[in-house]
Steps between C-alpha positions, in 0.01 A plus 500: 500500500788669714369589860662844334285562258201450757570778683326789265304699655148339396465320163101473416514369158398179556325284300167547509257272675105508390322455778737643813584803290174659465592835564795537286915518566663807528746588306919504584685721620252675705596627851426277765230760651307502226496125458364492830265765528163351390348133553505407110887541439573376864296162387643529162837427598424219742294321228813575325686279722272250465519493112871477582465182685302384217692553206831497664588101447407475877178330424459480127751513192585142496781525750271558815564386874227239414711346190830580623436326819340212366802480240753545715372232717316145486156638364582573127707356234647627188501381137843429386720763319277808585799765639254750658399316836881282529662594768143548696459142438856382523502741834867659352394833511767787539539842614365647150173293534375613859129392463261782662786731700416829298168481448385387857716831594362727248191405697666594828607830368171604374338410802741699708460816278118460518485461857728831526273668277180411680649590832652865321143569355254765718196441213418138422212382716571298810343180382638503185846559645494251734394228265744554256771487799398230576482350172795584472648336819370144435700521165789591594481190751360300232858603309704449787361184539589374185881687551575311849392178386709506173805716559505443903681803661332806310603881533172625683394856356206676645621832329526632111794688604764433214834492731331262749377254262814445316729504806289233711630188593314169504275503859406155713202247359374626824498825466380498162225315641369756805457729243293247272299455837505915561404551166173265462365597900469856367340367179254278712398805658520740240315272195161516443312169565299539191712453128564873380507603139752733288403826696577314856163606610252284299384184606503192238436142472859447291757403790809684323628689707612394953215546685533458906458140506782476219751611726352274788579227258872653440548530851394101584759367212744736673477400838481109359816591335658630826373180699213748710238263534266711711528785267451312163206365647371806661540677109351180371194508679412867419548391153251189486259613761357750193290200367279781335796602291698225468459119426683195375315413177481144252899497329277584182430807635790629708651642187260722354442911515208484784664209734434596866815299572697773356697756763651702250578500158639640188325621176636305182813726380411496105256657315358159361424421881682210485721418755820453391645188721186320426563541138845382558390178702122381337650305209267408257767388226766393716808686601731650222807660601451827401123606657407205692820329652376399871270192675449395803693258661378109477610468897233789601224230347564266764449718776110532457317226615237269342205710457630852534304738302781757498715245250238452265377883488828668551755300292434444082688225329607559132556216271484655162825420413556157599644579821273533806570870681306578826465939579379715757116593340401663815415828280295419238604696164248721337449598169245709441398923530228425777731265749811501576765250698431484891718774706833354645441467866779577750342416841187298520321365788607115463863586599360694815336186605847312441676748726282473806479093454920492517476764814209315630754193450766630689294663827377106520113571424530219254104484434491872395820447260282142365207713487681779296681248276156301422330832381683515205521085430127458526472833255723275290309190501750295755391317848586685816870440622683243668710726707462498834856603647747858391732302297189298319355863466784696372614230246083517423516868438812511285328261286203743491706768438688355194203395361296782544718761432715423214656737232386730766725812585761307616364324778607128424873641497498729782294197638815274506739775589279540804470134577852501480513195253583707114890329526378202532215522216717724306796244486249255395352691223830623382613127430210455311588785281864423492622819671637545848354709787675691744319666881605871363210461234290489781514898421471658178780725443536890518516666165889593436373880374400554842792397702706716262288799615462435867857395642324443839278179293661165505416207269334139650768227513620309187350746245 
């Protein structure tokens, strides 16, 4: 998708989504004011966005961040002579490839046009206007996110003006990121604390859809990210002092539909309710190189320690054809018309504890990082930890964080981008594979389509 082609004036026929899109889509090529002048189609085209996200290859498809990430780094490995997922895994991806760019700005652009036509409309209610704007907010930080972490320098568009948006040049990481921050402190005030349904006015048990403490969440990777220790721990703590809503759970049950660990969510994409990286991943025959080409990575074993319940609960091992294959089986596949395969979560409460340990680390309250770090190793079966100085604790908490969060959106990637050590484990990895690695593939490159459009866009080194 061309950053052109996302400019239309407001492009509702999405996919639909059962349970966001309860009140039904309207059509296309209706005018913007009557999109926007009563609750249902105002909802309707934010749920929209969501079944975007969904169905998009953003979270599900088989070329997710989850599975790209993992590929493209030291999580996941690839059966020999499948073509699909090569240069992912052999990190020697070009300018046609571009993992992510288009759709993470389709996002962008529909947010922008739905937060023009809430602000435009004199007849949706109040509270239904501001939740959707501020549904609408944390996404497009959620997207931008995702674009400054993988592509660096970004074009920053706020507007669905055609003539901006293909004449924008690539803005600072740091700008990019006070708008991320902008963006989720009006959706921390704007969100409802309870989870909302379709209609953005209903209160529901299914966590689907931001709620307030979502974009708390958001905000304490963020300011991690940045290196704002006060602030990610400030967000954190607003995040895990709702011990009525949320709470760590037994790795058997972190996974499924009801899980009070989960933040926020996303409904299986297909209409089998099967999630559709977890049917990529749970091998029960062994890989193939046509439907099932990826397992995990032997190294990632060696990382848990003795005793860890997360190893034995969240990793299978397939030996059915002489081979022994270890996978991610932290969604159980279902198979049946009453049940169907846990919801994918996107922020759950075990990283929030992870980011206020590291701040905790680095503002020297070393018991309160031990203290956060030990919640989620005694909820694992493990003794309480040995660290009792920052470096101890941060080396501590990367270890938690790889082997808590694996095949996870990214974060064991971004993780060593952030740590500042991917060259080094890169250059390692590519030796292994017998392919070379290069500090440009830090970044994933911008599609060539685009830079043909916008003369103002240049391309990331060496691509």
């Amino acid at each position: 998708m061309r950053i052109l082609f996302l400019c239309c004036l407001l492009s509702c026929t999405f996919l639909s989504c059962r349970k966001l899109i309860e009140v039904g889509e309207p059509t296309d090529k209706i005018v913007r004011g009557e999109v926007y002048s009563t609750n249902e189609n105002a909802a309707a085209v934010m749920a929209g966005i969501y079944s975007y996200v969904n169905t998009s290859g953003l979270s599900a498809g088989g070329k997710g961040i989850s599975i790209f990430c993992g590929l493209y780094c030291d999580e996941l490995e690839l059966l020999e002579g499948n073509q699909e997922f090569q240069r992912c895994y052999e990190n020697t991806l070009t300018a046609d490839d571009s993992p992510f760019w288009g759709q993470l700005y389709y996002c962008v652009q529909h947010c922008n046009l739905l937060l023009e036509g809430l602000h435009a409309s004199k007849t949706l209610d109040a509270a239904v206007k501001t939740q959707l704007a501020g549904e609408a907010k944390f996404i497009r930080a959620f997207c931008y996110f995702y674009l400054v972490n993988f592509f660096g320098d970004v074009p920053l568009l706020t507007t669905s003006d055609i003539k901006t948006n293909t004449t924008t040049a690539r803005s600072d990481t740091g700008k990019v990121y006070q708008q991320i921050v902008t963006d989720l402190l009006d959706a921390e005030t704007m969100l409802k604390a309870a989870y909302l349904a379709g209609d953005a006015r209903t209160e529901v048990s299914q966590r689907l859809r931001p709620n307030k403490w979502a974009a708390s969440a958001l905000l304490a990777r963020i300011y991690m990210y940045r290196g704002n220790w006060v602030a990610a721990e400030e967000h954190a703590n607003k995040v895990i002092a709702q011990n009525s809503l949320y709470k760590t759970g037994a790795p058997q049950d972190v996974f499924l539909a009801n899980s009070k660990e989960l933040i926020w969510g996303l409904e299986n994409a297909n209409t089998t309710g099967v999630n559709e990286d977890a049917a990529l991943l749970f091998l029960e025959h062994g890989p193939d190189q046509e439907s099932q080409p990826l397992f995990l990575n032997e190294q990632l074993l060696h990382f848990f320690e003795r005793g860890d319940q997360r190893m034995t609960t969240w990793i299978g091992k397939d030996t059915t054809r002489g081979s022994v294959y270890y996978y991610p089986k932290k969604y159980h596949l279902v198979e049946n018309e009453t049940s169907r395969t846990p919801y994918p979560a996107i922020l759950r409460l075990s990283e929030v504890f992870l980011i206020r340990a590291e701040a905790k680390a680095y503002m020297n309250d070393f018991a309160g990082a031990r203290a956060d770090l030990n919640v989620l190793r005694l909820r694992a079966g493990l003794g309480y930890s040995a660290a009792m100085n920052r470096a101890a604790l941060l080396t501590a908490i990367e270890q938690e964080r790889r082997v808590e969060l694996f095949t996870e959106w990214g974060h064991r990637w971004l993780d060593l981008k952030r740590y500042g050590r991917a060259d080094l484990v890169m250059t390692a990895l590519a030796n292994k594979k017998g392919t070379t690695w290069q500090s440009n593939k830090l970044l994933f490159p911008i599609p060539h389509g685009d830079i043909l459009l916008n003369h103002n866009l240049v391309q990331n080194k060496g691509y």
